[in-house]
C-alpha positions as a Python dict, from the first residue, in 0.01 Angstrom:
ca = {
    (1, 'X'): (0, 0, 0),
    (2, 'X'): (4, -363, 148),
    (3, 'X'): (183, -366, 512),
    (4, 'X'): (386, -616, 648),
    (5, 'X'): (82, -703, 1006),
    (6, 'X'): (-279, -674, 1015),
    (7, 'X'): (-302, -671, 1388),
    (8, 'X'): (-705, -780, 1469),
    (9, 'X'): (-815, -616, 1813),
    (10, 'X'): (-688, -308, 2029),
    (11, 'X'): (-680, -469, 2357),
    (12, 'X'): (-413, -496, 2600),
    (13, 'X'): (-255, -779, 2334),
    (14, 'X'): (-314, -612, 2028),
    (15, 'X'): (-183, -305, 2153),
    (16, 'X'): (120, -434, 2315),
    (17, 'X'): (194, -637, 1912),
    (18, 'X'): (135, -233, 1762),
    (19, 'X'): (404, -139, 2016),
    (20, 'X'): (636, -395, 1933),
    (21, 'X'): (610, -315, 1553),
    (22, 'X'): (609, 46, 1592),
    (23, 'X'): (997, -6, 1782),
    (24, 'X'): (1081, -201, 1497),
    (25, 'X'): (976, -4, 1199),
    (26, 'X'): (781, -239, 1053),
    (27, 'X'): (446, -135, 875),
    (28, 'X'): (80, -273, 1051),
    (29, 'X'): (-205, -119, 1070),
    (30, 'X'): (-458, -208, 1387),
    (31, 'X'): (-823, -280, 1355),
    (32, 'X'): (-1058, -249, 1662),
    (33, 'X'): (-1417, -356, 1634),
    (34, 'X'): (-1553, -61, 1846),
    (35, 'X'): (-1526, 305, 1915),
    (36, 'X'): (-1230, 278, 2180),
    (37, 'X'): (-923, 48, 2235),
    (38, 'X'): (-855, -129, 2599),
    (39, 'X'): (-1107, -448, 2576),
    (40, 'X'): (-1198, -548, 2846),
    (41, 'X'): (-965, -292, 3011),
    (42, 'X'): (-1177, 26, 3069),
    (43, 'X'): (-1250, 319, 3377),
    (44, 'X'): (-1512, 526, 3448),
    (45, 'X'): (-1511, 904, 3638),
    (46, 'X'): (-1787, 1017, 3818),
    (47, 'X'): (-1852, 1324, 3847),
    (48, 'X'): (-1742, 1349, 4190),
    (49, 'X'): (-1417, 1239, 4106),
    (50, 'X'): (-1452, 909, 4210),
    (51, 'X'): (-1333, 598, 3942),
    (52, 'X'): (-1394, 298, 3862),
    (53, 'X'): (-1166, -7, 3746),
    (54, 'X'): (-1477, -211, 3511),
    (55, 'X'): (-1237, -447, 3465),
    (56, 'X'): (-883, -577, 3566),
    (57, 'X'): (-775, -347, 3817),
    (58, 'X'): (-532, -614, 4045),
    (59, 'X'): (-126, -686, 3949),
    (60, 'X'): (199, -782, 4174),
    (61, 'X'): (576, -707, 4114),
    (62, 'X'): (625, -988, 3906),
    (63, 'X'): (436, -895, 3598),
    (64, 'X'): (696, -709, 3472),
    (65, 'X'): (593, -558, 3163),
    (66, 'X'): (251, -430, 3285),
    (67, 'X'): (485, -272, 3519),
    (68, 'X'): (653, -124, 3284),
    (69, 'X'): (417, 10, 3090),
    (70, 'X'): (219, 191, 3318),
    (71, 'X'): (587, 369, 3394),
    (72, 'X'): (580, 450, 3046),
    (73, 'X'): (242, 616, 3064),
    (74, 'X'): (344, 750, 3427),
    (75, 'X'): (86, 611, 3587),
    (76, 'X'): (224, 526, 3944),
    (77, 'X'): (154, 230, 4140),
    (78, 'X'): (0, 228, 4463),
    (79, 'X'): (-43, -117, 4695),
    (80, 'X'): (-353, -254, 4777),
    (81, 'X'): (-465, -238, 5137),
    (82, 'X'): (-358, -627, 5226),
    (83, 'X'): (-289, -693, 5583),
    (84, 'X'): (-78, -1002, 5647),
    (85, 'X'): (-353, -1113, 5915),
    (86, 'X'): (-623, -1075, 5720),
    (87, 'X'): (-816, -1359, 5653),
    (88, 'X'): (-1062, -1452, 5372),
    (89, 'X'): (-1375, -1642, 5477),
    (90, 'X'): (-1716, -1781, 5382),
    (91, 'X'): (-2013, -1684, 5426),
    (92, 'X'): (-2218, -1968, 5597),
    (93, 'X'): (-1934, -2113, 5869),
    (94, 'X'): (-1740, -1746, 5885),
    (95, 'X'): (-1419, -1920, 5967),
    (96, 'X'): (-1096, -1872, 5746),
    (97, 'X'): (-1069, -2021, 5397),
    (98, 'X'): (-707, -2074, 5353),
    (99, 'X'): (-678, -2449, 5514),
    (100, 'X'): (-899, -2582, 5247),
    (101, 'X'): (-704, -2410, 4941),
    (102, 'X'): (-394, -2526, 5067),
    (103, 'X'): (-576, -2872, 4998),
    (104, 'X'): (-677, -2791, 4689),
    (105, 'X'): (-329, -2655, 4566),
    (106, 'X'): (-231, -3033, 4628),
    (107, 'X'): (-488, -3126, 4293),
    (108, 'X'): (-218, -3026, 4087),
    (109, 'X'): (2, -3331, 4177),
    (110, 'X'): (-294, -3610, 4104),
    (111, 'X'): (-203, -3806, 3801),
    (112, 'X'): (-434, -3824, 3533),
    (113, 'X'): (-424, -4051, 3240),
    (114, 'X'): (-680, -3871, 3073),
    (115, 'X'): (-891, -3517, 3083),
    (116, 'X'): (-1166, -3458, 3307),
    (117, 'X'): (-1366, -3163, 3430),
    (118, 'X'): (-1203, -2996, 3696),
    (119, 'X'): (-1486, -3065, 3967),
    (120, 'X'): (-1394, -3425, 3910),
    (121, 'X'): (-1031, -3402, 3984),
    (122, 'X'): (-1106, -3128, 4283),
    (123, 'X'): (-1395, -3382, 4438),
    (124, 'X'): (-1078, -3610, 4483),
    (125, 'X'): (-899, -3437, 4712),
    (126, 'X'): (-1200, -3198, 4876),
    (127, 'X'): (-1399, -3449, 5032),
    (128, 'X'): (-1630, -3282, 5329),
    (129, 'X'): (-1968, -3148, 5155),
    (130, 'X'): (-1904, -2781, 5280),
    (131, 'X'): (-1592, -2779, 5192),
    (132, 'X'): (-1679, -2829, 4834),
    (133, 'X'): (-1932, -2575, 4802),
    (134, 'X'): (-1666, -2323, 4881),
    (135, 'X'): (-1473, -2473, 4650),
    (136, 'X'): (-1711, -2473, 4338),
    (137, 'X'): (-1776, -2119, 4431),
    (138, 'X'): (-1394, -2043, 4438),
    (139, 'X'): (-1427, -2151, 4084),
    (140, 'X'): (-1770, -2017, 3919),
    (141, 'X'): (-1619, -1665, 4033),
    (142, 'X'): (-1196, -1740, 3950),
    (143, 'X'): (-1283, -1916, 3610),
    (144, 'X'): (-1631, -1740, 3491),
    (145, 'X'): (-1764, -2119, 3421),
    (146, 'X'): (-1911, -2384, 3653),
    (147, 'X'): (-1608, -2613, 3718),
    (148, 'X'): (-1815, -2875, 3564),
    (149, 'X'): (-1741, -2791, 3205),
    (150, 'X'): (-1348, -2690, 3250),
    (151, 'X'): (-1094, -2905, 3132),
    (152, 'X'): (-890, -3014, 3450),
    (153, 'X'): (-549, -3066, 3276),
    (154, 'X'): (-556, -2750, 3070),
    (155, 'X'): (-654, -2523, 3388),
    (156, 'X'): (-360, -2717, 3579),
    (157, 'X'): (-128, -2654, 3248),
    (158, 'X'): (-266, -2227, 3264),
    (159, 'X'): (-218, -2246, 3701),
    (160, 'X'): (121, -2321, 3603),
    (161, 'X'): (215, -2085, 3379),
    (162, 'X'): (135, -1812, 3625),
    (163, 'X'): (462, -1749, 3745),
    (164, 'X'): (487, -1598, 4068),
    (165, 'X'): (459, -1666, 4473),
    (166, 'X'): (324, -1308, 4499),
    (167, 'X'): (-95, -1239, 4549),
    (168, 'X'): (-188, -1128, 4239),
    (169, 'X'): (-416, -906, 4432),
    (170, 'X'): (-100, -690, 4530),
    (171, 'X'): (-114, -348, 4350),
    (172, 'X'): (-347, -129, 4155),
    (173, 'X'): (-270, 209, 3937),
    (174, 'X'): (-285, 553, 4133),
    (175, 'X'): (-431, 652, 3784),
    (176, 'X'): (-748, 535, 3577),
    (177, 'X'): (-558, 209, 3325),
    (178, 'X'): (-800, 349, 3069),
    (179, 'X'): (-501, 625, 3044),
    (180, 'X'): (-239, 346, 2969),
    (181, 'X'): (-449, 193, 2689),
    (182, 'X'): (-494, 544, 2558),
    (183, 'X'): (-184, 629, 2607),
    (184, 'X'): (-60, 320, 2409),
    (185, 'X'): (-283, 423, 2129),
    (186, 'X'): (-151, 770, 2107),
    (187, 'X'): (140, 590, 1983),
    (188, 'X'): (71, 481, 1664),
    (189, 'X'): (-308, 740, 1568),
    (190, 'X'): (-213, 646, 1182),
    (191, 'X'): (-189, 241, 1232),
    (192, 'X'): (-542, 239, 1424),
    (193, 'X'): (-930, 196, 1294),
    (194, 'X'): (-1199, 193, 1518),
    (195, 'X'): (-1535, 119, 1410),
    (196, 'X'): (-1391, -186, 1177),
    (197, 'X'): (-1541, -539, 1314),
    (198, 'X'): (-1333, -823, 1100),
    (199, 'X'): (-1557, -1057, 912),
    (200, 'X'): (-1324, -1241, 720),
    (201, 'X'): (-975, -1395, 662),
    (202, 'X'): (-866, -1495, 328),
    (203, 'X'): (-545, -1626, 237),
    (204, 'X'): (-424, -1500, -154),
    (205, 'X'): (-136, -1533, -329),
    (206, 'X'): (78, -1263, -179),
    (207, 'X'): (-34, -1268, 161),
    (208, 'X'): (-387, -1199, 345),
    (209, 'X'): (-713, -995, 250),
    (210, 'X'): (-879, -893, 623),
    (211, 'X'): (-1244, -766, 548),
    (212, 'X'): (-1424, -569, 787),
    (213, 'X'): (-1753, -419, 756),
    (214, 'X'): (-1621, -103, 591),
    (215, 'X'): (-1334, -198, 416),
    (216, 'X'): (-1063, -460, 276),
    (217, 'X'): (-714, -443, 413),
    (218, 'X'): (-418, -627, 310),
    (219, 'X'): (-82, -769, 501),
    (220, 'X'): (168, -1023, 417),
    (221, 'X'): (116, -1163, 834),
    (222, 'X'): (-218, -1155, 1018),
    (223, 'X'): (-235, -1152, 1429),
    (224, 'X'): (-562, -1220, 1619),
    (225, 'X'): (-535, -1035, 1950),
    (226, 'X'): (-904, -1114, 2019),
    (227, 'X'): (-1035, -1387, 2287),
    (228, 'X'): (-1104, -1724, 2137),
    (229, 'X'): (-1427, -1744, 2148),
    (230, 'X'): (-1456, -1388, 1921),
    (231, 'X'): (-1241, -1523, 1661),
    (232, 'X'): (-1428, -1866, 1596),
    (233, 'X'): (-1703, -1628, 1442),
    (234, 'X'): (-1466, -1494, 1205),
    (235, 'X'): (-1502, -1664, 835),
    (236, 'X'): (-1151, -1790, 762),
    (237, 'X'): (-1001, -1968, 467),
    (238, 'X'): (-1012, -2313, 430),
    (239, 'X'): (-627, -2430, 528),
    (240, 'X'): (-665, -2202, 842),
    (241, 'X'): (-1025, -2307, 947),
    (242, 'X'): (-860, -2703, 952),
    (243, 'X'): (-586, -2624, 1132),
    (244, 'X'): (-696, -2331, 1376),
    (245, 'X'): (-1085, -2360, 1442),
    (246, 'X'): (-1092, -2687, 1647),
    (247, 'X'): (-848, -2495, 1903),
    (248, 'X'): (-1078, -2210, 1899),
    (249, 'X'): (-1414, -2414, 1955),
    (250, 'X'): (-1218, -2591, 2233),
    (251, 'X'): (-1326, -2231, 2467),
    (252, 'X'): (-1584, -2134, 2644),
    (253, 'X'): (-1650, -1800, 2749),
    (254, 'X'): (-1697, -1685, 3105),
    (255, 'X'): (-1927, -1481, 3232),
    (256, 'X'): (-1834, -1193, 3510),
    (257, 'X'): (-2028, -885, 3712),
    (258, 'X'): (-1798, -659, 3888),
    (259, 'X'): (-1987, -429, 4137),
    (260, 'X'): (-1768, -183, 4366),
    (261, 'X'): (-1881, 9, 4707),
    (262, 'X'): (-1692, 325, 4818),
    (263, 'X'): (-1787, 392, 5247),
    (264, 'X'): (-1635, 649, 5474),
    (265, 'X'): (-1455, 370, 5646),
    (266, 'X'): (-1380, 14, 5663),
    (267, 'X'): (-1656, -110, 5878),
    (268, 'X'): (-1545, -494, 5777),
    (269, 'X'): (-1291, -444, 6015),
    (270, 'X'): (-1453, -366, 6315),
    (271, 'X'): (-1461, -749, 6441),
    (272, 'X'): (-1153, -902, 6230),
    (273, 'X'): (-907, -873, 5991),
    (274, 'X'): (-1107, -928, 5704),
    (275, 'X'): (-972, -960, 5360),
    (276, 'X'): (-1299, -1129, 5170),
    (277, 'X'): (-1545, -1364, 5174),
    (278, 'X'): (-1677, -1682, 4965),
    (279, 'X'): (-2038, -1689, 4923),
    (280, 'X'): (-2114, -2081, 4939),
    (281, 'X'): (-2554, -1945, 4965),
    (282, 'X'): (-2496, -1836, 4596),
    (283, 'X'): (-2225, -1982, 4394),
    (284, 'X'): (-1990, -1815, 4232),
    (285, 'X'): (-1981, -1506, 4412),
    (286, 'X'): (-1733, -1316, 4644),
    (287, 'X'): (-1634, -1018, 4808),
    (288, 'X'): (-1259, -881, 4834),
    (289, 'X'): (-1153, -550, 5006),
    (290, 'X'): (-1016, -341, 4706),
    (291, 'X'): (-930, -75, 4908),
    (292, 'X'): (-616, 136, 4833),
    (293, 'X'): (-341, 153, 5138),
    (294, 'X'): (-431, 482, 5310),
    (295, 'X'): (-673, 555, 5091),
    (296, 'X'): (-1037, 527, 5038),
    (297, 'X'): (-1225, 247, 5141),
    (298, 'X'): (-1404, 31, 4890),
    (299, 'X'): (-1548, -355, 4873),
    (300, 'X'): (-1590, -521, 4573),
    (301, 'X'): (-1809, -798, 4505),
    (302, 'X'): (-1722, -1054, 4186),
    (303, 'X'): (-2054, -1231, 4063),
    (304, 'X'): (-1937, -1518, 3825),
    (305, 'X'): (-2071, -1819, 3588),
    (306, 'X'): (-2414, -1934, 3606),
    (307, 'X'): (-2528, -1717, 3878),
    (308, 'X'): (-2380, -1436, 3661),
    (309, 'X'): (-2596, -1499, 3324),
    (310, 'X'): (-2927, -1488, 3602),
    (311, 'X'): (-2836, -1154, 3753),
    (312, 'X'): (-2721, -1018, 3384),
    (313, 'X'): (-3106, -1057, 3276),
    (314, 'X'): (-3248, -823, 3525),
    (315, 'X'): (-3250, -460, 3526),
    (316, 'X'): (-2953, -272, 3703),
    (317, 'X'): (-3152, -128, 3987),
    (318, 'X'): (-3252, -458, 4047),
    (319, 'X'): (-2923, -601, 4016),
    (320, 'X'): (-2758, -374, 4278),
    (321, 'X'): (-3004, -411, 4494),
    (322, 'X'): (-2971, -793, 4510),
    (323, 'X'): (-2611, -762, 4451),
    (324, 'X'): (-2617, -512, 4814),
    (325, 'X'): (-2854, -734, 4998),
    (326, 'X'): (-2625, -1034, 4959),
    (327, 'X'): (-2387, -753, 5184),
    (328, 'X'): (-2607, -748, 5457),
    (329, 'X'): (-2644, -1062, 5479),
    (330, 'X'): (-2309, -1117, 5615),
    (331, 'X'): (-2272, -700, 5805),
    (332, 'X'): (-2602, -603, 5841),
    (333, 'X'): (-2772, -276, 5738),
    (334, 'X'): (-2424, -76, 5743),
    (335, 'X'): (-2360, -195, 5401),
    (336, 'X'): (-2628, 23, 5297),
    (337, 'X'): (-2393, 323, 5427),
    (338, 'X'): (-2210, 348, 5100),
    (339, 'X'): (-2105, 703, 4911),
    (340, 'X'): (-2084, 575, 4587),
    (341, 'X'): (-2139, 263, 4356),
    (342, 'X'): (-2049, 125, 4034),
    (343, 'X'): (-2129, -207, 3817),
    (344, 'X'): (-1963, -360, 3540),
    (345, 'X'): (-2110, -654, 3326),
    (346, 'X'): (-1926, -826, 3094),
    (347, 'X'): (-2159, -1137, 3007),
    (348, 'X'): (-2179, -1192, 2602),
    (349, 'X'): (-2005, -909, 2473),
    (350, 'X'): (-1996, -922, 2123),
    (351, 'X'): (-1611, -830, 2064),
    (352, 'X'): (-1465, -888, 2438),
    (353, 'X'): (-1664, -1176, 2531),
    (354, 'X'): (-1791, -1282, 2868),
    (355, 'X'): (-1545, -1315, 3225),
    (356, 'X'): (-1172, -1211, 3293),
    (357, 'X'): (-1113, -1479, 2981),
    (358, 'X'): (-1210, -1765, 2810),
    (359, 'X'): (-1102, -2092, 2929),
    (360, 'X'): (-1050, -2433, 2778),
    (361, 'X'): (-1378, -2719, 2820),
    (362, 'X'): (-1353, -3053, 2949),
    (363, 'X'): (-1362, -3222, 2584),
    (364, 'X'): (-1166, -2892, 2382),
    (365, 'X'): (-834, -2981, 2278),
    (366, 'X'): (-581, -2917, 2586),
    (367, 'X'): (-317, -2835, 2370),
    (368, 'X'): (-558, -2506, 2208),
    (369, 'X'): (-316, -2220, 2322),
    (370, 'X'): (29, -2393, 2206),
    (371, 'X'): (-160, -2498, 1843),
    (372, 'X'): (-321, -2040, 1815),
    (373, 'X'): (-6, -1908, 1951),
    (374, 'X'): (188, -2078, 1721),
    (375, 'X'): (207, -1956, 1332),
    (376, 'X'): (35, -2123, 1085),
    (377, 'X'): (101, -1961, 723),
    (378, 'X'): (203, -1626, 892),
    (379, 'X'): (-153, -1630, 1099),
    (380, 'X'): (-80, -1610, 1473),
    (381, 'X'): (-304, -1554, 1753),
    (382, 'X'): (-271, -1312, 2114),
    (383, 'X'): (-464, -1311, 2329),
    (384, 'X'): (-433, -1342, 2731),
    (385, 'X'): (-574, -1730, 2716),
    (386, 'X'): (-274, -1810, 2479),
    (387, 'X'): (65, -1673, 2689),
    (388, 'X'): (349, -1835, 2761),
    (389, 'X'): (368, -1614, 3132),
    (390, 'X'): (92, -1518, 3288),
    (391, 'X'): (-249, -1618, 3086),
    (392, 'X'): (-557, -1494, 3191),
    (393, 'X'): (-407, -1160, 3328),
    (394, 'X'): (-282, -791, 3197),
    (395, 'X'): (77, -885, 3217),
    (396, 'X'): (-17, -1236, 2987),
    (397, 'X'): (-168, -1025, 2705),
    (398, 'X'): (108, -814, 2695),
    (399, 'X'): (362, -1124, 2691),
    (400, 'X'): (124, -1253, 2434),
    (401, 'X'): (121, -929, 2216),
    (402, 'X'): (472, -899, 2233),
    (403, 'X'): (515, -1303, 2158),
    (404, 'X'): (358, -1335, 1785),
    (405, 'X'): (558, -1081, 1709),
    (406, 'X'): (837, -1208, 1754),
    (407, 'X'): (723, -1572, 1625),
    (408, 'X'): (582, -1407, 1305),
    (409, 'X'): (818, -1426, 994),
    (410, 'X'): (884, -1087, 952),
    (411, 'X'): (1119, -819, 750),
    (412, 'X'): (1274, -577, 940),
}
């Protein structure tokens, strides 16, 4: 039997589309490349009872659907331990951050008559040399990418389309989100294949043959909930590899290492109010205090771009214990003091890709997401890169998911 949506990728997005359809009665079935659903949403127990966020964890009040969904899985929220004195510094002066990104906030009102990468249009308004290593840091960790090869206009375009005054640092789950994406799936068991990677698109006279490596599905309406960069390795047909393929080469991937300390107490305190710290020694890391408010107390350490790819090629042992020495350089031997410890890596991944997201190069096309979230010949891309609210977060692949339905020509 032919259904209406092939939906390509169980992530946040492609799960959020399978929702949407399911509510509406109209037939889909969901293809995931691997052996679970979430992306690059996933959690880890230890056996002590301990988890582990490998990757988003962070959300505020204003992402409402994420919101909402985690009600509908009843998975309560709890707030981050943010003090309104904190401060965030860096690691070579020690002194707080927040004059020189109230600077750089002010790149988003330079004119430009033309693209150009975003450490050209941030070198025009950041002019002190130590200054701008904590801001190319900033960068290498926010965007996965050395500001270098970013597109300045599309990153000001995606800044903008983040909609809120709140810290998106705000609130976490009380509850592993690998439950939510679970719980999501338990939805619609019938719809989903794991274990399917999609090699092909072809267009045919009554719709769309998707071919994975076991099997050949057909749908009248195709969505591609996958990250850019994934779906430029999928073989399309012709009409759709001229309109949609330049967008998709327009991305590069990021590149991100997520390590998190647990500690009997919040030792970081001791002297200030300390919220994180910018590494300006090696770009492109940072530290943020992920602790939960009257909770445990935990520091996590973000290790993106190039300096990302060096520490992905050595072992793990090796890896935390350079990732832990670049902790005392700034406390001291206490950060050795930790109960418990836990890495993510998401550098290359063959079906997720590398970093938060992928993000549009200096050179791509700026208009990418506008051109793959909007339908061409009932093919429609979702992904987090792509939303209208919120891109690069949870609450934007939701948005996204829930968007190509709705743009899709579809009979309910």
């Amino acid at each position: 039997m032919q259904k209406q949506v092939i939906i390509i990728g169980a992530g946040l997005a492609g799960l959020s589309a399978a929702k949407k359809l399911k509510e509406q009665n109209i037939p889909f079935v969901l293809l995931e490349a691997t052996e679970r659903v979430g992306g690059k949403i996933d959690s880890v127990t230890h056996d002590n009872g301990h988890y582990f966020e490998l990757g988003p964890q962070f959300f505020n009040d204003d992402m409402h659907a994420f919101n909402q969904l985690l009600s509908d899985a009843h998975i309560t929220v709890v707030e981050t331990a943010l003090d309104s004195e904190s401060i965030e510094v860096d690691d070579y002066r020690k002194l707080d951050v927040s004059p020189i990104f109230q600077k750089l906030h002010t790149t988003g009102d330079v004119p430009l008559a033309e693209d150009v990468p975003l450490q050209t249009l941030y070198e025009k308004v950041i002019t002190n040399e130590q200054e701008r290593h904590i801001v190319e840091s900033y960068f290498c960790e926010i965007l996965n990418i050395q500001p270098s090869q970013v597109s300045a206009i599309a990153s000001i375009a995606s800044n903008k389309r983040y909609i809120s005054e709140q810290n998106d640092l705000l609130l976490q789950g009380a509850k592993p989100f690998k439950m939510l994406t679970q719980y999501l799936a338990s939805l619609f068991q019938e719809e989903l294949f794991t274990n399917h990677p999609v090699t092909a698109i072809r267009k045919m006279n009554d719709g769309y043959e998707v071919h994975t490596k076991k099997q050949v599905f057909h749908a009248n309406a195709v969505i591609i909930a996958v990250p850019p960069t994934i779906a430029s390795q999928i073989q399309f047909s012709d009409s759709l590899v001229t309109h949609f393929m330049p967008a998709l080469r327009s991305y590069l991937d990021g590149a991100i290492i997520k390590i998190t300390w647990l500690y009997p107490r919040k030792f970081w305190q001791d002297k200030q109010l300390l919220h994180g710290i910018i590494y300006t020694s090696v770009p492109g890391v940072s530290v943020v205090d992920s602790s939960k408010k009257q909770e445990d107390a935990r520091l996590t350490m973000f290790i993106g771009a190039q300096i990302a790819q060096e520490f992905d090629k050595v072992d793990a042992t090796i890896r935390l214990q350079k990732a832990t020495a670049l902790l005392k350089q700034y406390f001291g031997e206490i950060a050795n003091n930790y109960m418990d410890v836990q890495e993510s890596v998401w550098v290359n991944h063959p079906y997720c890709g590398g970093g938060y997201s992928a993000k549009v190069k200096f050179c791509g096309l700026i208009d990418a997401p506008e051109i793959l979230r909007t339908p061409h010949e009932n093919v429609v891309f979702a992904s987090s890169e792509v939303a209208l609210k919120f891109p690069n977060f949870m609450e934007g692949a939701i948005q996204a998911g829930y968007t190509a339905v709705d743009e899709l020509k579809l009979k309910k």
